[in-house]
N, C-alpha and C positions, 0 to 999 in steps of 0.2 A: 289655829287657822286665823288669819287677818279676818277685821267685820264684813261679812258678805255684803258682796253690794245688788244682789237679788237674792227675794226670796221665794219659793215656790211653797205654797200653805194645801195641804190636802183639805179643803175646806169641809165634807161631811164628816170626817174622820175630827178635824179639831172640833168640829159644831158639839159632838155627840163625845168626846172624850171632857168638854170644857163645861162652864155653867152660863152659857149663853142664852137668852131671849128664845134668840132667831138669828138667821142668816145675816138678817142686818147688825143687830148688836155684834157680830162674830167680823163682820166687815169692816164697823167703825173704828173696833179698836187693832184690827191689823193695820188698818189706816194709818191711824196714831203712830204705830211701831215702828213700820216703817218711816214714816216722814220724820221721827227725832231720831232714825241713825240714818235719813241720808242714802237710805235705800230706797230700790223700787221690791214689788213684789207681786205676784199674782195669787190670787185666791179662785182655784178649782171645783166646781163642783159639778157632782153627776146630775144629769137632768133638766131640764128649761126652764130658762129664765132670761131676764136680760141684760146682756154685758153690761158692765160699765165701768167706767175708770172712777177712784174715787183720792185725788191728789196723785201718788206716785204708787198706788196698789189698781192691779187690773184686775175686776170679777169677771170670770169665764165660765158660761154651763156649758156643757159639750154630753155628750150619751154616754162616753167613757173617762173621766175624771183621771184615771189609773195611767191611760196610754198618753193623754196629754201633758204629763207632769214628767213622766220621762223622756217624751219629746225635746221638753223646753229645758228639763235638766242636760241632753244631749246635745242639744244646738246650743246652749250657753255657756259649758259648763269650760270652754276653753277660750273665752273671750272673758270673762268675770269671773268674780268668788261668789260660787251660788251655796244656797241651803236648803235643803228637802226638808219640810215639816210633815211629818207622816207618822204612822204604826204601822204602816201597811208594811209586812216584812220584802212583799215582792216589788212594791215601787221600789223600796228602797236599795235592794239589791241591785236593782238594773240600774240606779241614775249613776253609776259611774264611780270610780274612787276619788277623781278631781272633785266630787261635790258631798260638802258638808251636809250630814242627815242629823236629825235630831229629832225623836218622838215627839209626837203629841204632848204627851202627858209633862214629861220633862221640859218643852218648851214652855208652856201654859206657867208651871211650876215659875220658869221664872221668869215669864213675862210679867204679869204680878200687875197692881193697877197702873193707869197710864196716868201721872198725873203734869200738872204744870201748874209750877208755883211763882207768883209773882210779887215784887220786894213790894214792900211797904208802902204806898205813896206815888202807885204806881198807875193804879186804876184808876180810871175817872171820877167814879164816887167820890176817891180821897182829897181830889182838887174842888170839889163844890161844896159852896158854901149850904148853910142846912135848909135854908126857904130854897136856893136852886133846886136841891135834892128832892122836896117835898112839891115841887111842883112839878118837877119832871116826874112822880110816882105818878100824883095826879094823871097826870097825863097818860102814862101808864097803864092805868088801872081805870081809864075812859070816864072819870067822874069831872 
C-alpha cells in the first residue's frame, strides 16, 4: 500500500498498549509522525476533553471513540489512502478494505523514537564565538 496520506490513531487503545506519560506525550509524538511523512492524522479518544489541532494531527474526544473512527475511515477512505491504528478487532473490521489497518502494538513497534538530526555547523551554538556563547548562557541562566 502507497504512504497513507491520513491517519486515524485509536488514541486510548495506543495510550495503554505504548509507554506513554499521558495523553499529551501520546499526542506530541503522533504529531511528529505525522508531520515528517507529510500526512495529516487524527487522534481519537473516548471521553472530554478539548479538541485541538496540533500541526497536521487533529485531537478529537467524542463519548464514543469506536463510532467516530469508522465514520472518518468511511467518509475518507475513497478520496485518500487512509490507516486505522487500532486493536480493537471490531473498528477494524468495519473501516472498510479500501483502508490500511495496523495494530497498536505493531505500529508502536515501528514507530520507534522520533528523532531529527542536524549536520554539523548547523546550529547556532556552532556559529558563536565562545564569549558570545557565555554570555548569551548568562543571559540564560538570569545571572
Amino acid at each position: 500500500m502507497p504512504e497513507p496520506t491520513l491517519y486515524l490513531f485509536d488514541g486510548y487503545n495506543l495510550l495503554h498498549t505504548g509507554d506513554f506519560e499521558d495523553v499529551r506525550a501520546l499526542r506530541d509524538e503522533l504529531a511528529s509522525f505525522v508531520a515528517l511523512r507529510g500526512a495529516r492524522g487524527v487522534l481519537v479518544l473516548d471521553g472530554v476533553g478539548v479538541d485541538e489541532k496540533r500541526g497536521s494531527l487533529e485531537v478529537r474526544y467524542v463519548p464514543d471513540a469506536d463510532s467516530l473512527l469508522e465514520r472518518l475511515a468511511a467518509e475518507s477512505r475513497r478520496k485518500e489512502r487512509v490507516c486505522l491504528v487500532s486493536s480493537d478487532a471490531t473498528v477494524l473490521g468495519t473501516a472498510g478494505q479500501e483502508v490500511g489497518k495496523v495494530s497498536s502494538a505493531a505500529f508502536l513497534r515501528e514507530l520507534g523514537p522520533v528523532s531529527h538530526d542536524e549536520p554539523a555547523g548547523s546550529r547556532i551554538r556552532d556559529r558563536l564565538d565562545e564569549k558570545t556563547r557565555a554570555r548569551l548562557e548568562r543571559l540564560r541562566r538570569n545571572r
